[in-house]
Residue frames as qw, qx, qy, qz and C-alpha x, y, z in Angstrom:
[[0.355, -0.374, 0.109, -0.850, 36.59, 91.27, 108.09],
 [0.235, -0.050, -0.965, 0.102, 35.08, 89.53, 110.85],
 [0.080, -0.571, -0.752, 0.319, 32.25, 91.62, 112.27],
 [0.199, 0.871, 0.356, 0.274, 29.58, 94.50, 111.55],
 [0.365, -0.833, 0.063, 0.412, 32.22, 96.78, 113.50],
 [0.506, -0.079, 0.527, 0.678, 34.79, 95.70, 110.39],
 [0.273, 0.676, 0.610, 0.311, 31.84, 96.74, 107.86],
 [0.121, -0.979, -0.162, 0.025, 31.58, 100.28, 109.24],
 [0.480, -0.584, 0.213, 0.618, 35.08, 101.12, 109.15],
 [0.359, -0.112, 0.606, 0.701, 35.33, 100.25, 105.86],
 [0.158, 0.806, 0.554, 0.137, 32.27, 101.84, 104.84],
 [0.369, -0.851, -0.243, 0.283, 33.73, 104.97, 106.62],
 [0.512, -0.410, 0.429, 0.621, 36.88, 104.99, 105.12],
 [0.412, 0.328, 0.792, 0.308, 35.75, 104.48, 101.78],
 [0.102, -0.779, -0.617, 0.047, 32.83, 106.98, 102.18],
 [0.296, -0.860, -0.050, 0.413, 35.41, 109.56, 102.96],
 [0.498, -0.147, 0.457, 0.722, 36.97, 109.56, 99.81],
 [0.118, 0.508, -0.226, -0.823, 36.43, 112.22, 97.29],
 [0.302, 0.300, -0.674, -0.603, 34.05, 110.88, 94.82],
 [0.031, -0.346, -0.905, 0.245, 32.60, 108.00, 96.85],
 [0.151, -0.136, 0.120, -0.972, 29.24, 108.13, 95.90],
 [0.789, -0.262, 0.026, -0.555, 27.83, 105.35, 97.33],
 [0.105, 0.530, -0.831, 0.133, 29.55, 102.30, 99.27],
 [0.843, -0.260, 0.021, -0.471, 27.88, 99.20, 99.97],
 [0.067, 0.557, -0.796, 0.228, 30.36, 97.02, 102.12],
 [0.858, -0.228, -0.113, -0.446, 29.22, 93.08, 102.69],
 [0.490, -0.575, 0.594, -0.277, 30.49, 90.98, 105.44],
 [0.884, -0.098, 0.381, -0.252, 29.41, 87.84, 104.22],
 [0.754, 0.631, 0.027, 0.180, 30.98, 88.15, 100.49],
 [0.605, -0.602, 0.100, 0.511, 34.34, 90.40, 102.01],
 [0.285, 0.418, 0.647, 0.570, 33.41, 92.58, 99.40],
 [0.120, -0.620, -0.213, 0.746, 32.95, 96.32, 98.62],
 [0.344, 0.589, 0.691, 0.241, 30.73, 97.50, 96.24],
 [0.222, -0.507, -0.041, 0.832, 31.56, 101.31, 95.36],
 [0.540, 0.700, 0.399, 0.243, 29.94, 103.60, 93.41],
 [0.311, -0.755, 0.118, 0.565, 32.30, 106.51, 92.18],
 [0.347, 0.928, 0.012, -0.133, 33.43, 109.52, 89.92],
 [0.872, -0.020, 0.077, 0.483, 36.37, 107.75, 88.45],
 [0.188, 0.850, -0.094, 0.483, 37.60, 112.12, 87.55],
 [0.387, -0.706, 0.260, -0.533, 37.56, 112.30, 91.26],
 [0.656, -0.342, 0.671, -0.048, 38.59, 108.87, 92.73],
 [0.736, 0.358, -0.304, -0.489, 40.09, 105.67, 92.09],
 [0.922, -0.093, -0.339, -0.163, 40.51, 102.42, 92.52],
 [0.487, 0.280, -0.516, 0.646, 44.70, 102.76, 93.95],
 [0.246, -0.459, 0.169, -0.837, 42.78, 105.50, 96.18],
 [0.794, -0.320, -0.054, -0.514, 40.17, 103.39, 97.58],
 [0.889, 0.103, -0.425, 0.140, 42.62, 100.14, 97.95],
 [0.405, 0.318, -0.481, 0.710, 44.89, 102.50, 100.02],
 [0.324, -0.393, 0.218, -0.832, 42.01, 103.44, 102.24],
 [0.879, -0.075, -0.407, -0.238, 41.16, 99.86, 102.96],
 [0.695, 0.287, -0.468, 0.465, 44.26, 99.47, 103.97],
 [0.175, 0.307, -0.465, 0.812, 44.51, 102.22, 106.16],
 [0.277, -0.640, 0.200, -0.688, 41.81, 100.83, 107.60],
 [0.514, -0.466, 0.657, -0.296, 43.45, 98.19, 108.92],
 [0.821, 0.241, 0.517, -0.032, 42.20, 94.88, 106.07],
 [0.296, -0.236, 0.627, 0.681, 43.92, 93.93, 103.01],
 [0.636, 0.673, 0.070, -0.372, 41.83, 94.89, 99.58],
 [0.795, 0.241, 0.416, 0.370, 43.07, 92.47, 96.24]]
């Protein structure tokens, strides 16, 4: 991620997942901090939504 424009995607993405219920996404660290209803999301979920938006997730 290189700028606050990167942050907000992935906030966005993230955010839009079922369960997301709280996303705190930090530029400096390149690092997403998620809270969520592992019933309802999960980690494969969220990695693919990284992706799709455009940045790689470990």
């Amino acid at each position: 991620m290189d700028c606050e424009g990167c942050v907000k995607s992935v906030t966005r993405m993230l955010s839009g997942l079922a369960g997301v219920q709280k996303v705190d996404v930090s530029l400096a660290e390149a690092r997403a901090r998620v809270t969520y209803d592992p019933a309802k999301a999960g980690v494969a979920e969220m990695r693919k939504a990284v992706e799709r938006a455009g940045y790689k997730a470990p």
